[in-house]
C-alpha positions as CSV (number, residue, x, y, z in Angstrom):
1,X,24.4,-8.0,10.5
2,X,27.3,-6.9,12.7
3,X,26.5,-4.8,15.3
4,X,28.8,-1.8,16.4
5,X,29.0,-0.7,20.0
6,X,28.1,3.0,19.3
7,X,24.5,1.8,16.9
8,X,24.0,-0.8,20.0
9,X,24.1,2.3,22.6
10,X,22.0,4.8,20.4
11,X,19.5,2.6,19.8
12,X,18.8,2.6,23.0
13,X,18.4,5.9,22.9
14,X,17.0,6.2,20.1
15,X,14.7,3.6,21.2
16,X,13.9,5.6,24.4
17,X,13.3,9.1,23.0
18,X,11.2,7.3,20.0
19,X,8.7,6.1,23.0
20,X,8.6,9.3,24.6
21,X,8.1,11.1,21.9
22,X,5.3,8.8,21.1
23,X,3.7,9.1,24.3
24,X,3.6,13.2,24.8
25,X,4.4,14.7,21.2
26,X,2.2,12.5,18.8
27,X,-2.0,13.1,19.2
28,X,-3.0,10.8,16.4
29,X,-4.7,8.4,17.8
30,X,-4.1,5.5,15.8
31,X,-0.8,5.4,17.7
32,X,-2.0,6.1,21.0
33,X,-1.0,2.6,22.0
34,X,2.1,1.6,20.0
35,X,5.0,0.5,21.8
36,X,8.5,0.9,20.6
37,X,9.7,-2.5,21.1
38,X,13.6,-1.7,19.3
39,X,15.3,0.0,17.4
40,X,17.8,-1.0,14.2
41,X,20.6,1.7,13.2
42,X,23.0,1.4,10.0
43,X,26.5,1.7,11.0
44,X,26.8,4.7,10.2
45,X,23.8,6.2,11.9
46,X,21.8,7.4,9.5
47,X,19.2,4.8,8.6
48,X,17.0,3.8,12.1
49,X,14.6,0.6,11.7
50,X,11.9,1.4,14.3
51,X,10.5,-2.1,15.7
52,X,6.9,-1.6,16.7
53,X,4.4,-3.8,19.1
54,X,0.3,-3.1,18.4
55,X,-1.7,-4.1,21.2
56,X,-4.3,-7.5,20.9
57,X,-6.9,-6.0,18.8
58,X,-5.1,-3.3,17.1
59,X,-5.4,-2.5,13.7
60,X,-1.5,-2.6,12.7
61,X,-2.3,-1.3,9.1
62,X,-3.7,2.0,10.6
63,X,-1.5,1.8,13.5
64,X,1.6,2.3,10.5
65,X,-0.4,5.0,8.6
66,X,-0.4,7.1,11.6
67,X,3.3,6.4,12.1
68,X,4.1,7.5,8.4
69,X,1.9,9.9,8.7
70,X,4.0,11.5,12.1
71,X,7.5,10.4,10.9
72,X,8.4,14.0,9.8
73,X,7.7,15.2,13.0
74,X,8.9,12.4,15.0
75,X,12.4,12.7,13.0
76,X,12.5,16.6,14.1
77,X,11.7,16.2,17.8
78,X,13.9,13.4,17.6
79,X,16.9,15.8,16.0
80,X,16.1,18.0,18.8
81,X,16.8,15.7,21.6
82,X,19.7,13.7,20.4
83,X,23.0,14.9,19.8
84,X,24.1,13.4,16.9
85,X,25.9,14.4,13.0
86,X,22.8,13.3,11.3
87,X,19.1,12.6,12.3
88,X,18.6,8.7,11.4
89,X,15.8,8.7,8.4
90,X,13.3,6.2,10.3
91,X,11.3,3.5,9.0
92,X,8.5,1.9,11.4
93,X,7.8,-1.9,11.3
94,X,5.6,-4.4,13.3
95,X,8.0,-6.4,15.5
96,X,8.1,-10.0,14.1
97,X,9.4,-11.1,17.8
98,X,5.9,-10.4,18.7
99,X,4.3,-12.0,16.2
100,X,5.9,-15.2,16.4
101,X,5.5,-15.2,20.3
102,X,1.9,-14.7,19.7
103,X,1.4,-17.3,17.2
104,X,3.7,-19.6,19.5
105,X,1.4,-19.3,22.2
106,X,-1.9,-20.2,20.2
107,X,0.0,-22.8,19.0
108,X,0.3,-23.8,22.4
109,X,-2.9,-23.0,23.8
110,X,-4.9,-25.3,20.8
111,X,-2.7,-28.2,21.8
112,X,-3.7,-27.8,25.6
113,X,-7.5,-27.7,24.6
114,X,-6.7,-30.9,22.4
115,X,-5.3,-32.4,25.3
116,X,-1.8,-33.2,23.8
117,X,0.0,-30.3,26.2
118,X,-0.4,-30.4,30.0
119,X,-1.9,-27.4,31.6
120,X,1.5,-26.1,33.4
121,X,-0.4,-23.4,35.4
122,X,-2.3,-25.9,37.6
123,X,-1.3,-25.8,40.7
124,X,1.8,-28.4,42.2
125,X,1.7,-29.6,45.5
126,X,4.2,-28.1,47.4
127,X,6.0,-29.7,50.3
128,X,6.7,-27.0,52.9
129,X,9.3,-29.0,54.4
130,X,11.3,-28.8,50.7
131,X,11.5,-25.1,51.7
């Protein structure tokens, strides 16, 4: 998708105000720990794709209920705080970046135990005279 120099600088702030929002408007706890990770906007600002992280643990299903469940609220506090024409209808989703770097690193970590991938956080020798 092309992206268009006035959806790449409000989703930042979109992004930014989502968080905050998040952080000090929303109570439900099935979101206490969600982290707005980015934020996708149509060209024409109207449609926002919320990309969401879930901590290790987290139940992602719930952690998306309580989302939905808030997104009325988040879109109004949202309106509130950003100047815009329209208020972006929002859609959460888990961030698939996350995902993948998480499967990535199991990957990585099984082929260590197997002994196939050296341990790169031992620690190297170190001349002090290379310094």
């Amino acid at each position: 998708m092309r992206s268009f120099p006035r959806a790449r600088a409000m989703s930042e702030t979109v992004r930014e105000v989502i968080a905050r929002i998040l952080l000090e408007e929303i109570a439900d706890p099935r979101v206490e720990f969600v982290t707005v990770t980015g934020v996708e906007l149509s060209p024409d600002l109207r449609y926002a794709t919320i990309y969401v992280a879930i901590p290790e643990g987290g139940d992602a299903a719930e952690a998306l209920a309580g989302l939905k469940a808030a997104t009325g609220r988040i879109r109004a506090l949202l309106g509130e705080r950003v100047r815009a024409r329209y208020t972006a209808e929002l859609t959460f989703r888990i961030d698939p970046a996350i995902e993948e770097a998480t499967r990535i690193a199991n990957a990585i970590r099984s082929e260590r135990e197997l002994g196939r991938v050296p341990d790169d956080r031992e620690e190297v020798p170190v001349d002090d005279d290379e310094l």
